[in-house]
C-alpha positions in Angstrom: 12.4 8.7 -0.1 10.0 6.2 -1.2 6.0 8.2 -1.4 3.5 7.4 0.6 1.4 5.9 -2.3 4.2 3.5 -3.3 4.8 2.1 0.3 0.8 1.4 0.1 1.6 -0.3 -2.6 4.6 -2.0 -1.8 2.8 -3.3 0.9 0.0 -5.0 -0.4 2.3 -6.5 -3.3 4.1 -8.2 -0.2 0.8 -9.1 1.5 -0.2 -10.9 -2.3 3.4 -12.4 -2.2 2.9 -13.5 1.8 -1.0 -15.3 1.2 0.1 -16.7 -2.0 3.4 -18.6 -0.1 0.5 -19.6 2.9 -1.5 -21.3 0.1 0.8 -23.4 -1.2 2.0 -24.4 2.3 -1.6 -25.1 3.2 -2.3 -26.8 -0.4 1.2 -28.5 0.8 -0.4 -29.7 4.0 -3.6 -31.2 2.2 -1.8 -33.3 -0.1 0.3 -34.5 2.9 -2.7 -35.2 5.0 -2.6 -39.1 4.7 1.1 -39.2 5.2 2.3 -40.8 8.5 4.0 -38.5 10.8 3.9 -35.4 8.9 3.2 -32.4 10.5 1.6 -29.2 9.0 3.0 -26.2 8.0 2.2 -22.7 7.8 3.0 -19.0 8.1 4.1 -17.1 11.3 3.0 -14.0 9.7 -0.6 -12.5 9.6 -1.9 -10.2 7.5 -1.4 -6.2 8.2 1.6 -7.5 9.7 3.8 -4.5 8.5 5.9 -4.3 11.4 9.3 -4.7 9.7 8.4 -2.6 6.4 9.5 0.8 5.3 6.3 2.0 5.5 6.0 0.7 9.1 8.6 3.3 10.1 7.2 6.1 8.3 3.7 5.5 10.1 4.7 5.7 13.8 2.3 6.0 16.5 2.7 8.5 19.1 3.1 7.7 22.8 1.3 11.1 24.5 1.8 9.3 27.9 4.6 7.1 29.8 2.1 4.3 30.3 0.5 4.4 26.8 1.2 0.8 25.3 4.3 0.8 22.5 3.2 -0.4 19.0 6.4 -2.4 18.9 6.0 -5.4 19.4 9.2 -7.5 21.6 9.4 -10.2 23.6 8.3 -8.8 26.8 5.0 -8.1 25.0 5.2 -12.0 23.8 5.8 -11.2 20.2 8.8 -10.9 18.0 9.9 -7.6 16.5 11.5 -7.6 13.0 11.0 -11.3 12.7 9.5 -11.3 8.9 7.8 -14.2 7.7 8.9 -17.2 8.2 7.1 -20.9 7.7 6.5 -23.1 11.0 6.5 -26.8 11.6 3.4 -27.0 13.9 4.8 -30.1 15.8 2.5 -29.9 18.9 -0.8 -31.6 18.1 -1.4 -35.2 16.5 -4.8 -35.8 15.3 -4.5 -39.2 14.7 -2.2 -42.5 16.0 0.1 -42.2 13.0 1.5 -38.9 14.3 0.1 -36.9 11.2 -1.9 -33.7 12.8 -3.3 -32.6 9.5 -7.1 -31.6 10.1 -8.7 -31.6 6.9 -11.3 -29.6 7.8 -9.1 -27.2 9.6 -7.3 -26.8 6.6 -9.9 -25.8 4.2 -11.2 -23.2 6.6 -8.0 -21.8 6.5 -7.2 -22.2 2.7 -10.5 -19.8 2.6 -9.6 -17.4 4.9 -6.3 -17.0 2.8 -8.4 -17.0 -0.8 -10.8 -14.0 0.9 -7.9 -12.1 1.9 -6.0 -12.7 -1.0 -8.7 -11.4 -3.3 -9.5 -8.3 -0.4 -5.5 -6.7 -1.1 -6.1 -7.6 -5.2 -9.1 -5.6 -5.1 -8.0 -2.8 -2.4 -4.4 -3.1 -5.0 -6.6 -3.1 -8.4 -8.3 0.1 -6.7 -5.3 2.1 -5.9 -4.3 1.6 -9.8 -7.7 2.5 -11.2 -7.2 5.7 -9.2 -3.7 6.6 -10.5 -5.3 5.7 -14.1 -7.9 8.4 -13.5 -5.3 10.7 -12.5 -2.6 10.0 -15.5 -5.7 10.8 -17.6 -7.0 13.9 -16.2 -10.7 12.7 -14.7 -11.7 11.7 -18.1 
């Protein structure tokens, strides 16, 4: 069984792998934004969205009480359980008459959201490393 330290760190390498797939969707979608009828993409996945990891499983919540809410989330609740990431064709909207909903503006906010978070988990990841490098060496 897998330490707690490496799920940590399993995780965040997937939340690098999950932001870095959202920018190039989103770097996608900018490059596509003067195409006619295109329609966005991105990422049904948010971050700290661990619910279908290992390390999801080994951090249960306890329910003390019948009517405590579950931290599983299903499709009474309005979410999916176990669903993973997977990248979504946002057909709903249109911005403009040529059936392209691409908002520019939109787009960049969210391209640096995902560069904020991105460098956040590299950081909280490059931290967890320094820590087992002070470790291997004894506090020297």
């Amino acid at each position: 069984m897998p330490s707690l330290f490496e799920l940590v760190n399993r995780g965040l390498a997937n939340t690098l792998g999950h932001l870095w797939t959202r920018q190039a969707l989103l770097a996608h979608n900018l490059a596509n934004a003067e195409t006619p009828n295109y329609k966005r993409l991105d990422l049904a996945w948010t971050p700290g969205d661990i619910s279908d990891s290992t390390f999801a499983r080994r951090l249960q919540l306890a329910r003390t009480h019948p009517r405590h809410l579950s931290a599983e989330r299903d499709s009474a609740s309005g979410g999916t359980r176990g669903a993973g990431t997977r990248i979504v064709r946002d057909s709903t909207t249109s911005a403009r008459n040529d059936g392209n909903n691409v908002d520019l503006e939109r787009e960049l906010v969210l391209l640096t959201e995902t560069s904020l978070w991105y460098q956040a988990a590299n950081a909280l990841l490059g931290k967890r490393y320094s820590v087992l490098r002070n470790v291997i060496r004894e506090g020297r």
